[in-house]
C-alpha positions in Angstrom: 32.2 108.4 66.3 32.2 112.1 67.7 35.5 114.1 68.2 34.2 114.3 71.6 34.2 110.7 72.3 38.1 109.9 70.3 39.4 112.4 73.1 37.7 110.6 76.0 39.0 107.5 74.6 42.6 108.8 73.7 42.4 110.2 77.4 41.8 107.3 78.9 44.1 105.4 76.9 47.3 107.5 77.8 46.2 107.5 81.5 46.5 103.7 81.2 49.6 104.1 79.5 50.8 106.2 82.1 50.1 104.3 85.1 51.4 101.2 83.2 54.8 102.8 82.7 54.8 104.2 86.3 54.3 100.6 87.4 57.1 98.9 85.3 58.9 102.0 86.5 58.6 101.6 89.9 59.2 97.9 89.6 62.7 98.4 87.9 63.7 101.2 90.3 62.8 98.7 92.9 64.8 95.6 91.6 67.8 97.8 90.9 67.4 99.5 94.7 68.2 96.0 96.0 67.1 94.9 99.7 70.1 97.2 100.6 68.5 101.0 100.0 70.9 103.4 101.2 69.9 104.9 105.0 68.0 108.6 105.7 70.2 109.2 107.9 73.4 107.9 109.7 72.4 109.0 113.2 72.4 106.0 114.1 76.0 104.4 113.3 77.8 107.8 114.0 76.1 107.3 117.5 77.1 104.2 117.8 80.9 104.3 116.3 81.6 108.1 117.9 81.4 105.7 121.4 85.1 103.9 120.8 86.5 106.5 118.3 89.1 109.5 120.3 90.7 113.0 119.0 94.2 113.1 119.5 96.4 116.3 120.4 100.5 116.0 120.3 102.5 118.1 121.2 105.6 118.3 119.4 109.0 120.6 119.4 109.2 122.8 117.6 105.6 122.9 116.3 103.9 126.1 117.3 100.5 124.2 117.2 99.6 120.7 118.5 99.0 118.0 116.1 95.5 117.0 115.9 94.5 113.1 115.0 92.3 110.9 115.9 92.3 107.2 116.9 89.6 104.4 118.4 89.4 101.9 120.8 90.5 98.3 119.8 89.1 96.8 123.2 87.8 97.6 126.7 90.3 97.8 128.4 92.0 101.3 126.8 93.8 100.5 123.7 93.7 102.8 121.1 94.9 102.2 117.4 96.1 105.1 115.7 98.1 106.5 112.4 102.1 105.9 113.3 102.8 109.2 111.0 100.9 111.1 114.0 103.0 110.8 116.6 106.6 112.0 115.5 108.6 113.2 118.6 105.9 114.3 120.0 106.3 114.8 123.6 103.2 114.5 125.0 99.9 112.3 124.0 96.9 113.4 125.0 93.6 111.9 124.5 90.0 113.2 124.3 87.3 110.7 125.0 84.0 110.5 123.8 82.6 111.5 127.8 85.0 115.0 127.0 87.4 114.0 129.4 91.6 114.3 128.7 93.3 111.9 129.7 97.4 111.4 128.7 98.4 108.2 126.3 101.7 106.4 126.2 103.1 104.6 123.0 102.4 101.0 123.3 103.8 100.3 119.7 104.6 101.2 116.6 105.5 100.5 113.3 106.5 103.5 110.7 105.8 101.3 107.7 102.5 100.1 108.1 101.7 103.3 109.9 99.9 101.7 112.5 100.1 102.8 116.4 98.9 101.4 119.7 98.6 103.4 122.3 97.5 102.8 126.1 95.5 104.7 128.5 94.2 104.2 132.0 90.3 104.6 132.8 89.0 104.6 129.6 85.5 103.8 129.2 83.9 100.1 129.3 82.9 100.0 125.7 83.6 97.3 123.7 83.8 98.1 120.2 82.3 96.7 117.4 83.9 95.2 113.9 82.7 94.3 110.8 82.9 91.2 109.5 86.0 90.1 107.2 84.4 90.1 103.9 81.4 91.9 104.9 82.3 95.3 102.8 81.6 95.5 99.3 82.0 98.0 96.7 79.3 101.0 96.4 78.5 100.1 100.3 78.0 103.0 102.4 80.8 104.3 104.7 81.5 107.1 107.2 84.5 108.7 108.6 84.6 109.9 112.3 88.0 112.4 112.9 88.9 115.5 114.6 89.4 117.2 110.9 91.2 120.9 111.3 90.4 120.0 115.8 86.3 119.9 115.1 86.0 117.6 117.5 83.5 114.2 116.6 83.5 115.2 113.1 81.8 112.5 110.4 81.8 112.4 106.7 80.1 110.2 104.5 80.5 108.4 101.3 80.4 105.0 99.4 83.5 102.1 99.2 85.2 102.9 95.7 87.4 99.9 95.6 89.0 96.7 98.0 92.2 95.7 98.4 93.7 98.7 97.0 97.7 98.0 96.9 100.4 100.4 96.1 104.0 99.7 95.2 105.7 102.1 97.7 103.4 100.4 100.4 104.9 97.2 100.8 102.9 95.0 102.8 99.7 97.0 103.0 96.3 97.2 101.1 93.6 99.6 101.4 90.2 100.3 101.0 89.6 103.2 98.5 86.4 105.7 99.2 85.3 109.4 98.2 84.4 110.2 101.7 86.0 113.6 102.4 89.2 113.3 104.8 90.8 116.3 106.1 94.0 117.0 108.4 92.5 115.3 111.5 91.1 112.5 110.9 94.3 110.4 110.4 94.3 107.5 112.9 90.3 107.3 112.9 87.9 105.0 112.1 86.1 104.6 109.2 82.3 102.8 110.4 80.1 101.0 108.1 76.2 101.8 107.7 75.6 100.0 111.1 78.5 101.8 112.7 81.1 99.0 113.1 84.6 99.6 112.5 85.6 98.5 109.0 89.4 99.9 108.4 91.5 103.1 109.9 91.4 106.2 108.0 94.9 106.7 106.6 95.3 109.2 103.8 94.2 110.7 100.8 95.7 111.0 97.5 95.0 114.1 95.8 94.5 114.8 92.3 96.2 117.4 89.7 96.2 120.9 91.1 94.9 119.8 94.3 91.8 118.6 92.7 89.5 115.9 95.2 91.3 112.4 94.8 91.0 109.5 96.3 90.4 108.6 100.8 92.2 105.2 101.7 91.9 103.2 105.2 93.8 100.4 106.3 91.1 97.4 106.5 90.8 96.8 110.1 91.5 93.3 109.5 95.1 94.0 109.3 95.3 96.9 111.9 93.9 94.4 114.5 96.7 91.9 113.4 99.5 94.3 113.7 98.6 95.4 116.9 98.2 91.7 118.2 102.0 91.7 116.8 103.4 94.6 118.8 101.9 92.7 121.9 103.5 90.1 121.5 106.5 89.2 123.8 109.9 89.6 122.8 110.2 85.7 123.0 108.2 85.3 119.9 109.6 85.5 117.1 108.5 88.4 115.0 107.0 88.0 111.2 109.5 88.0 108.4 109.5 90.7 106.0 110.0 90.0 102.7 111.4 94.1 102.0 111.0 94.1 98.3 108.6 96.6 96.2 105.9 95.4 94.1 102.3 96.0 92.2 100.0 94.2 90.0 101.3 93.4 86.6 100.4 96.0 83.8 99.4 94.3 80.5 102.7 95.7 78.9 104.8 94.0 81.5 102.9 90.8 81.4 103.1 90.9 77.0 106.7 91.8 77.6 107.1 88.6 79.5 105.4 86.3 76.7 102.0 85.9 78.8 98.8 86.6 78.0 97.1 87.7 81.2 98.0 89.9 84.0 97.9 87.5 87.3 100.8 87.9 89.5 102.5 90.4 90.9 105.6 92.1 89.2 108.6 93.4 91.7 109.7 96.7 91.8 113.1 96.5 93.8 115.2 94.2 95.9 116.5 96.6 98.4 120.3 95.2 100.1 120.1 92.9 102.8 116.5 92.0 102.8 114.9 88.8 102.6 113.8 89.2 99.2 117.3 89.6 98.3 118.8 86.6 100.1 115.7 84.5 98.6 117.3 85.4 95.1 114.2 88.0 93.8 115.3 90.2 91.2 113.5 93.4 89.7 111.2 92.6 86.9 110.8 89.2 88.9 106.6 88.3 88.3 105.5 86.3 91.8 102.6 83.9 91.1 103.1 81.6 94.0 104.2 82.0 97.4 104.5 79.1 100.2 102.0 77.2 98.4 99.3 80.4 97.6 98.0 81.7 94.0 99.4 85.2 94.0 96.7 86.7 91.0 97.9 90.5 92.1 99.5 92.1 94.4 96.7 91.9 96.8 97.1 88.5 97.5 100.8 88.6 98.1 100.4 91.3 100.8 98.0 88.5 102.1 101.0 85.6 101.9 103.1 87.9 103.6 100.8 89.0 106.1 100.3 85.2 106.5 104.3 84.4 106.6 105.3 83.1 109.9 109.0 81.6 109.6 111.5 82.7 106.8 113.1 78.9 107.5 111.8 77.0 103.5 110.1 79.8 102.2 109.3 78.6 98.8 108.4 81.6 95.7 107.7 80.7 92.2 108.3 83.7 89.9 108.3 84.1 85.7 111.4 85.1 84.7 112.7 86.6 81.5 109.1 84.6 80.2 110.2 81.1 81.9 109.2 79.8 85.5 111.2 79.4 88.0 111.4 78.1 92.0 113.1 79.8 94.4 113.4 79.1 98.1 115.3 81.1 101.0 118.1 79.1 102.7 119.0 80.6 105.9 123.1 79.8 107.1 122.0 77.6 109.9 120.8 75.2 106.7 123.5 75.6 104.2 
């Protein structure tokens, strides 16, 4: 056989080889792009979410410049949810809608601890926003932040969900969802949209590395937001949810090996502040909750949830491990002593 004809055929046979590759190739990247690829562009839901989200701008004394925020509709009939760290003393509350018009806000409610707001304007635009479905958001998903960062009005910023149920122990009864999309002074109080523009959670802060290097963007899932509001319109009749007013976070491995177990579920608490409920239920520091009113606490995620969930301080029931054994404990109230 010619040199000539061992090239054609070597030729022909790495061709092959090629386009066989580039199949399986495109095959994999297919199968590992999911039936979820990420968007060209997010026109679309910024379009759609910019239509119930606001700016805010305070005016406080003895600020030279007004405090910029931002906040979004909750219904159609002008209530606005908003960050609770916003509004300070400010004196005046003034709100700019997505038609540019100005219109003043006053302070429906508020709670400093969950840092959520609700505040109330007249004429606001028939728009009935849109929210995503509890349990709809998962990890790596797509997400986009719609503020007022530095008073650039309608700003967005994209990025993915980093993490769920993110829960802190200087938070109390709060989780968060953890992204890299890029928050700025002025988009506190705003909402942060999924790929199709719903609402998933309020933009709440971000923490920030060493030296001020890029950290991490949390939101409060709208799930709860929704639920505290529904909670400061409520009327002074009803009786308001009990806080529990201890500290706690998930178990670290040394604390759980410490306590003669083997796995981490639970979560451990931090402090039993005076006066509280915790305190009168008989917690103690080092305390590790695994069950509370008849619910599997596996971290401190799902006893935010219990708590969230806690309607009447009357029997509450807590198992904890303590000093490595179990033990009940339940809240008795005066009236049943």
């Amino acid at each position: 056989m010619s040199r000539h004809h061992l090239v054609a055929i070597a030729t022909r046979l790495l061709i092959s080889g090629l386009v066989l590759f580039g199949g399986w190739g495109a095959a994999l990247c297919g199968a590992q792009a999911g039936t979820r690829p990420p968007p060209a562009s997010f026109a679309d839901a910024f379009q759609r979410g910019s239509a119930w989200s606001v700016g805010l701008y305070m005016f406080v004394p003895g600020e030279d410049e007004p405090r910029v925020g931002a906040g979004f509709f909750i219904d159609d009939k002008g209530s606005i949810a908003t960050a609770a760290h916003l509004l300070g003393e400010a004196q005046q509350i003034l709100v700019a809608l997505p038609d540019r018009r100005v219109v003043a806000a006053e302070v429906a409610g508020h709670d400093e601890i969950t840092d959520v707001a609700l505040l109330r304007i007249a004429g606001a635009p028939r728009v009935r926003p849109a929210f995503a479905s509890p349990g709809s958001l998962r990890v790596g998903d797509w997400v986009i932040a719609v503020g007022e960062p530095f008073g650039l009005e309608h700003s967005a910023s994209a990025g993915i969900v980093s993490g769920k149920d993110r829960h802190f122990g200087d938070d109390g009864e709060l989780v968060f969802i953890q992204s890299d999309v890029a928050l700025n002074p002025g988009n506190s109080g705003g909402p942060l949209l999924d790929a199709q523009g719903a609402i998933v959670g309020m933009n709440a802060r971000t923490i920030v590395g060493p030296a001020g290097t890029p950290g991490a963007s949390l939101a409060i899932p709208i799930a709860i937001v929704l639920q505290l509001v529904a909670e400061f319109r409520q009327d002074a009749a009803h009786p308001t949810r009990p806080r529990l007013g201890a500290l706690f976070d998930d178990v670290p491995p040394m604390t759980a090996w410490a306590a003669g177990r083997h796995e981490t579920h639970g979560a451990v608490v931090l402090s039993v502040p005076r006066g509280t409920l915790a305190e009168k239920l008989g917690l103690r520091a080092g305390d590790i909750v695994i069950r509370m009113n008849g619910r599997a606490i596996n971290g401190s995620a799902d006893l935010v949830a219990a708590l969230l969930a806690w309607q009447s301080a009357e029997g509450a029931r807590v198992s904890v491990i303590r000093d490595g054994q179990p033990q009940a404990l339940m809240l008795e109230l005066p009236s049943q002593r």
